[in-house]
Each structure stands twice: as structure tokens, then as C-alpha cells.
C-alpha positions as CSV (number, residue, x, y, z in Angstrom):
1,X,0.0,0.0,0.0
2,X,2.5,2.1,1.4
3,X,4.5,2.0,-2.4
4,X,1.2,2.6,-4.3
5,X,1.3,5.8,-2.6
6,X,4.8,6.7,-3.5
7,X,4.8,5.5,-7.1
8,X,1.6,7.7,-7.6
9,X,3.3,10.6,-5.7
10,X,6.4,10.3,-8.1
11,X,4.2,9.9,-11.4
12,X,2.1,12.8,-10.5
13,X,5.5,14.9,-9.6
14,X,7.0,13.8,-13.0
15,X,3.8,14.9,-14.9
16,X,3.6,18.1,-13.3
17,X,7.1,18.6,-14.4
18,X,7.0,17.8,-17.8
19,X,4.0,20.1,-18.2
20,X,5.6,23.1,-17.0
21,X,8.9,22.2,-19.0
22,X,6.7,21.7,-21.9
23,X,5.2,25.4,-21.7
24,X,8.5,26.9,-20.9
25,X,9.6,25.4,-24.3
26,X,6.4,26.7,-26.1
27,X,7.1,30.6,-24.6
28,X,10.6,30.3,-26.0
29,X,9.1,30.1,-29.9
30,X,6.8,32.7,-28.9
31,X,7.2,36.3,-30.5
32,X,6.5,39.7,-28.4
33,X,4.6,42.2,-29.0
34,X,5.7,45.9,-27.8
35,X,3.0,47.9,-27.1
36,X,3.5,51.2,-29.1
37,X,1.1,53.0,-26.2
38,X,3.2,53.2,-23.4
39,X,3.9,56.3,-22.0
40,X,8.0,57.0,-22.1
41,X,10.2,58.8,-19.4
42,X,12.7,59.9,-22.7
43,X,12.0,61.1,-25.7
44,X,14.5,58.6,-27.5
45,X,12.8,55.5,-26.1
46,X,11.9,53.6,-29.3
47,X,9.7,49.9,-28.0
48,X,10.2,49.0,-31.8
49,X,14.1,48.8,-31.6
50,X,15.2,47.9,-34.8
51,X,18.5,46.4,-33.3
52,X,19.6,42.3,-34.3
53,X,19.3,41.4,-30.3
54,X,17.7,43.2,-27.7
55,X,16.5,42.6,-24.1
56,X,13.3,43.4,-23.0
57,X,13.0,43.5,-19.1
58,X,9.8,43.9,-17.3
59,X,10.1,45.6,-13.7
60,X,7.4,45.6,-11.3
61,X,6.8,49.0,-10.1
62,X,5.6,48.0,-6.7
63,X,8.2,46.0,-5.6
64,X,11.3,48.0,-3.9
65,X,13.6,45.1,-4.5
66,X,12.6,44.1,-8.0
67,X,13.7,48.3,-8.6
68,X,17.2,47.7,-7.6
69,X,17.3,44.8,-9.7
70,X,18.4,47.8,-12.5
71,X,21.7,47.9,-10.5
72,X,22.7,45.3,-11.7
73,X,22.4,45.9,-15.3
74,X,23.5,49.5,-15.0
75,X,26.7,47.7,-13.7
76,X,27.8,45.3,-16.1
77,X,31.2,44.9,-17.1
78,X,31.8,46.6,-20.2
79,X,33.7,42.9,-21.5
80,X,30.4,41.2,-20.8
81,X,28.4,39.9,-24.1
82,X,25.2,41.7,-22.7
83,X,26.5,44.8,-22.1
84,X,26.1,46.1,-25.4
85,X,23.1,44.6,-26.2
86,X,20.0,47.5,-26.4
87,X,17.8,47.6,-23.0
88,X,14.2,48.0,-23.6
89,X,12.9,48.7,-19.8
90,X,8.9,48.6,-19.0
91,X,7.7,49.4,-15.6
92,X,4.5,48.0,-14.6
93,X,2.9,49.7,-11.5
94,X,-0.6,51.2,-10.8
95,X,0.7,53.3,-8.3
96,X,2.6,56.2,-10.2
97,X,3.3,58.6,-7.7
98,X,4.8,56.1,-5.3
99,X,7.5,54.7,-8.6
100,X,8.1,58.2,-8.6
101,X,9.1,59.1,-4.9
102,X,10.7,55.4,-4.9
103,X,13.1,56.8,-8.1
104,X,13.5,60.4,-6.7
105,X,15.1,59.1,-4.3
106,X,17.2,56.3,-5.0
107,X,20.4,57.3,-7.4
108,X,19.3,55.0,-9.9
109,X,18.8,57.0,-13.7
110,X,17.7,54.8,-16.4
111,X,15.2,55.8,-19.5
112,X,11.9,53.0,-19.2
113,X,8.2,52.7,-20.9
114,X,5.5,53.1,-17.9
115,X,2.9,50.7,-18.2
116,X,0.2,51.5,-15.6
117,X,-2.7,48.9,-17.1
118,X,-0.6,45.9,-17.2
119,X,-1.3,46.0,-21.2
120,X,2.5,44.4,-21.6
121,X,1.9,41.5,-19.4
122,X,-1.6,41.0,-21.3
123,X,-0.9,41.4,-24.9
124,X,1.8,38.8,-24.4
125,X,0.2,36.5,-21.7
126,X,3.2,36.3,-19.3
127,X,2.1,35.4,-16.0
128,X,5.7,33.7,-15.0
129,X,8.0,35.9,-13.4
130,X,10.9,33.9,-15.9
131,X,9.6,35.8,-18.5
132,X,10.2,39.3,-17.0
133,X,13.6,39.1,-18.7
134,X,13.7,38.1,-22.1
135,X,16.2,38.3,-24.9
136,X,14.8,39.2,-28.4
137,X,15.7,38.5,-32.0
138,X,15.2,41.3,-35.1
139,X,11.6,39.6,-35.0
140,X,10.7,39.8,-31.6
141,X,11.0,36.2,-30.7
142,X,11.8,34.7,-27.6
143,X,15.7,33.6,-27.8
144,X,16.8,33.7,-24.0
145,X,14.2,34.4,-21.1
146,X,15.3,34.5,-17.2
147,X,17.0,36.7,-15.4
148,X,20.9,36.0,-16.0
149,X,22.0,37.7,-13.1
150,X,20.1,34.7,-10.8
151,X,22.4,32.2,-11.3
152,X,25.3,30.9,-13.1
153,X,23.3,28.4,-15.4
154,X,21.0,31.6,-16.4
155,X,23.7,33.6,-17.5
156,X,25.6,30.9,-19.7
157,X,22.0,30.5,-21.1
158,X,21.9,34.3,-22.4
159,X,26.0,33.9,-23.4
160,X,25.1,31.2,-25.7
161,X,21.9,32.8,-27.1
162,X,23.9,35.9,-27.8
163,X,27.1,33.7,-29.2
164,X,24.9,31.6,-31.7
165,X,23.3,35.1,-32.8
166,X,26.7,36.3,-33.8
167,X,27.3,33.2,-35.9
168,X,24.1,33.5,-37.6
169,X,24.7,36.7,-38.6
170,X,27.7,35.8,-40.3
């Protein structure tokens, strides 16, 4: 009886599994939509860049500690392979004044699309907090996601994306 329960246990585990690696596969052949209606802190923000890669990083306006995530990209290496890759930064919050005070007065600087009505997270149906960093193609597609700063396996992921985008350009 007792191993009836842990086989079923382990088969349902291992389904569960698959399923979410399944989706996770699926949302990587997925292309993005920009939203051309968000309202931009710089005039020279452009959602449609035109560039070969480009990284598309969803912040959550709310959330102190997801804010100082931008630390970390402002402080990149200039030898790292995403350092030089275009930054498309959207800032989803529904409570603009307090984004503002949080950014007043913190020493962070950075040029970002505000999206107060969630239409970003909509349009594209991303409702896992992987998909808050993703690295684009020319087309918008999905070639990296995940944040590469979370983890040493994350960040080989986006080196290799990058890498193979290089040779394919050759």
C-alpha cells in the first residue's frame, strides 16, 4: 500500500514537471509584441528597436527590491556579451506617484516605458516571473528568457543565445 502511494506521488510529480517544461519550451518560440502605447520617461525611447538582439525587461513598479534589480544591469562589465546589447525597460505599476518618490530618491537613472494597465503583461500572456527578462531577435522572438544575473546556469544561457546570434549573422 505504502508504495502505491509513492509510485503515484512520483508519477504525478513527474507529470507536473514535464507540463511546466513543456510550456516553458512553447514561450521560448513565442514572438513579443511591444506595445506602441506606453507612455515613455525619454523622448528617444523607441519599444520597436530595430537592433539584431535586444533585451526586454519587465520591472514591477511596486516591488522595492525588484527596482534595484536595474543595479545590476547598469553595472555590467563593459567585456560582458550583454553589455552592449540594447535595453528596452517597461515598468509595470498602478501606483505612479509612489514609482516616482521610490526613483527620486534612489540614485538610480535609467530611460523606461510606464505601463500603468498591465497592457504588456496582457498582450503577451506572461504570468511567469521567468519571462520578466527576455532576450529578443530582429523579430521579436523569444531567444533567451530569465533573469541572467540569478544564477550561473541563467547567465551561460543568455551567453550562448547571444554567441549563436553572432554566428548566424555571419
Amino acid at each position: 500500500m505504502r508504495w502505491t502511494i509513492i509510485a503515484l506521488i512520483v508519477l504525478f510529480a513527474g507529470k507536473s514537471c514535464t507540463q511546466e517544461g513543456f510550456e516553458i519550451k512553447n514561450q521560448t518560440k513565442k514572438s513579443i509584441n511591444l506595445p506602441f502605447n506606453l507612455e515613455s520617461n525619454s523622448m528617444s525611447l523607441n519599444p520597436a528597436n530595430e537592433s539584431k538582439l535586444k533585451y526586454v525587461i519587465y520591472i514591477d513598479g511596486d516591488c522595492g527590491s525588484c527596482i534595484e534589480k536595474i543595479f545590476k544591469w547598469k553595472d555590467l562589465p563593459n567585456d560582458s556579451p550583454l553589455y552592449s546589447i540594447p535595453k528596452i525597460y517597461i515598468v509595470g505599476t498602478s501606483n505612479i506617484p509612489r514609482f516616482e518618490f521610490m526613483m527620486e530618491h534612489s540614485n538610480i537613472k535609467f530611460e523606461y516605458f510606464m505601463d500603468s494597465l498591465g497592457l504588456y503583461l496582457q498582450i503577451n500572456e506572461i504570468d511567469n516571473p521567468a519571462f520578466h527578462t527576455l532576450l529578443l531577435n530582429k523579430d521579436n522572438n523569444i531567444i533567451a528568457y530569465g533573469d541572467p544575473f540569478a544564477g550561473r546556469k541563467n547567465l551561460l544561457k543568455h551567453e550562448k543565445a547571444i554567441r549563436l546570434s553572432a554566428l548566424r549573422r555571419r
